[in-house]
N, C-alpha and C positions, 0 to 999 in steps of 0.2 A: 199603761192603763190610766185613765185618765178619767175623774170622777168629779163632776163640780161641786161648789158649795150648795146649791139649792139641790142637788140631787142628795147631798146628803143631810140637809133642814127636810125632803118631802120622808125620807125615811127614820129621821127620829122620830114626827108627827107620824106615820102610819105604824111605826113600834109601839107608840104611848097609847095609843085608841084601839091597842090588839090584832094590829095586820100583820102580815108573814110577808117581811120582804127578802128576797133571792139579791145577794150584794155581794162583790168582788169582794177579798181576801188577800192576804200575802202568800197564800197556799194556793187553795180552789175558789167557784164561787160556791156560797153557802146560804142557808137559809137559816135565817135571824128569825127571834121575836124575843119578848120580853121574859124573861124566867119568873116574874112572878104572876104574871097571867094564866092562870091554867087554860085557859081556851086557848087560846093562843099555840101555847106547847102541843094542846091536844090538835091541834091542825097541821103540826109540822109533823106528828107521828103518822095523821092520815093522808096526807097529802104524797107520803115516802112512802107507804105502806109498811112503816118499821115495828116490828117488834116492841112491846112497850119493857118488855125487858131488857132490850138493849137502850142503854142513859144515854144522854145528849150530854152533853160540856161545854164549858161556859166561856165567853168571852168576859177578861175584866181590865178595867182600865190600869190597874197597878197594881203591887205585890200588899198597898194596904187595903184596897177591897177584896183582894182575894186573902186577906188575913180575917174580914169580916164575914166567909163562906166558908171557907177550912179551917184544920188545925194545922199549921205552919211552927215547925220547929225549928231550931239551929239549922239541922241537919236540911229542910227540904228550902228552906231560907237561901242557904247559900246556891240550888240552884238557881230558886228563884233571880236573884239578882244574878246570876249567871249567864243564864239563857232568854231571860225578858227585857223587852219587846225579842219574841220573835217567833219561829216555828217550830214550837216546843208546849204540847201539852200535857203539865203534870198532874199525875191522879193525888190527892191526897184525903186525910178522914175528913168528912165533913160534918159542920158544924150545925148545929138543929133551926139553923132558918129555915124558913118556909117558900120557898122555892120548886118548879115543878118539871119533871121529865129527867131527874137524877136518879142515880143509887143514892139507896138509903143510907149507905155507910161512907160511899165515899162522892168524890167530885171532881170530873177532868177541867182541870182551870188552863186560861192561857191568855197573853197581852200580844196580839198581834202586831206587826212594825209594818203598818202600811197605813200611812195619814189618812186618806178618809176613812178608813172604819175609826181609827183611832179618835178621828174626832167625833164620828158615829156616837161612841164610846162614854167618849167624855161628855158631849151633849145628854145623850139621855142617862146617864148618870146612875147604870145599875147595870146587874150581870142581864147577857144576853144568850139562851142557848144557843146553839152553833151545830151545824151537820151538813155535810157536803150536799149539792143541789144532785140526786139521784135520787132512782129507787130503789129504795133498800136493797143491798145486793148487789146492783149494778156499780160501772164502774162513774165515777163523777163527771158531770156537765161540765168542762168549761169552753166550747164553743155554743157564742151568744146564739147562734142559728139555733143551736140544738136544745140549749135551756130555751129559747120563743116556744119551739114547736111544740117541745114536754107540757112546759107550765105555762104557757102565755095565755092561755085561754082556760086556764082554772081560775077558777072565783075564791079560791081559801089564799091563794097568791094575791096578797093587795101592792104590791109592787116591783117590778123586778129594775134594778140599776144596769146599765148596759155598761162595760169597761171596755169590750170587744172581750177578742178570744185571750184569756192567760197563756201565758206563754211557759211552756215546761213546769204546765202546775205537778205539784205532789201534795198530799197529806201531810198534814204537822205529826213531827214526831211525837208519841205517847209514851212518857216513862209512868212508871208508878212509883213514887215516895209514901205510900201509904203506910208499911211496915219498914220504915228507918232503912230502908236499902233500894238503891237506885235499879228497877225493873223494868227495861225495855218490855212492852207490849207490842208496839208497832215504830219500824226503824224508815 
């Protein structure tokens, strides 16, 4: 998978001004935008046709911005440093920033290990929500043929990254550390 540098400078710029870009992952490809945009969020719930009660979860650069979105204890710390960077997102309480397309109580965080989102990441320099490229329901896009044909001619997609087809994608795993004890949701 191969993503260049300007492909991922057109995609900070289209995150900062409120576009919905569809971008490789170390999982799936996913659709990005800024979590403190409400508009923004609000195009990735219509665009999927999801549920506004099912949360979206966030992309963050490091276990100290995601100290700045949750409550992080001893206990959900150590897996943090555990399982980060990688394919592991853990729910934890979340903290009263102002952010959009969450639970109210809690917040699926995660550091992805795949350099260009990471630099993604680090460039625009704030959480990003995250959800696999489908519609609600269905099972996730990641042949680039079939993410064009779905979304390539929607107008709320202001960009989509081409990597080609992922190879033996999965879903990041979902623990919950919310209640001091490690709860597999999805393996």
């Amino acid at each position: 998978m191969k993503v260049s540098k300007e492909s991922v400078t057109k995609a900070v710029n289209v995150l900062k001004r409120g576009g919905i870009v569809i971008f490789p992952t170390d999982t799936v490809y996913g659709f990005l935008a800024d979590a403190s945009d409400e508009k923004a969020v609000e195009k990735i719930f219509k665009i999927k046709n999801r549920p506004k009660k099912k949360p979206l979860s966030l992309f963050v650069k490091d276990i100290k911005m995601a100290k700045g979105l949750a409550l992080v204890d001893d206990f959900s710390n150590k897996f943090l440093k555990r399982f980060w960077p990688g394919k592991y997102t853990f729910v934890l309480k979340r903290s009263k920033i102002k952010l959009y397309g969450l639970h109210k109580d809690s917040v699926g965080l995660r550091v992805p290990k795949y350099k260009p989102l990471n630099d993604l990441i680090n460039k625009i320099n704030r959480p990003l929500v995250q959800t696999s490229v489908n519609i609600s329901g269905n099972e996730p896009l990641n042949n680039i043929k079939e993410i064009l044909k779905e979304f390539g001619n929607d107008k709320r997609v202001s960009l989509i990254v081409n990597a080609g087809n992922l190879k033996k994608p999965k879903p990041s795993k979902v623990i919950d550390l919310s209640k001091n004890k490690a709860n597999i949701i999805r393996k």
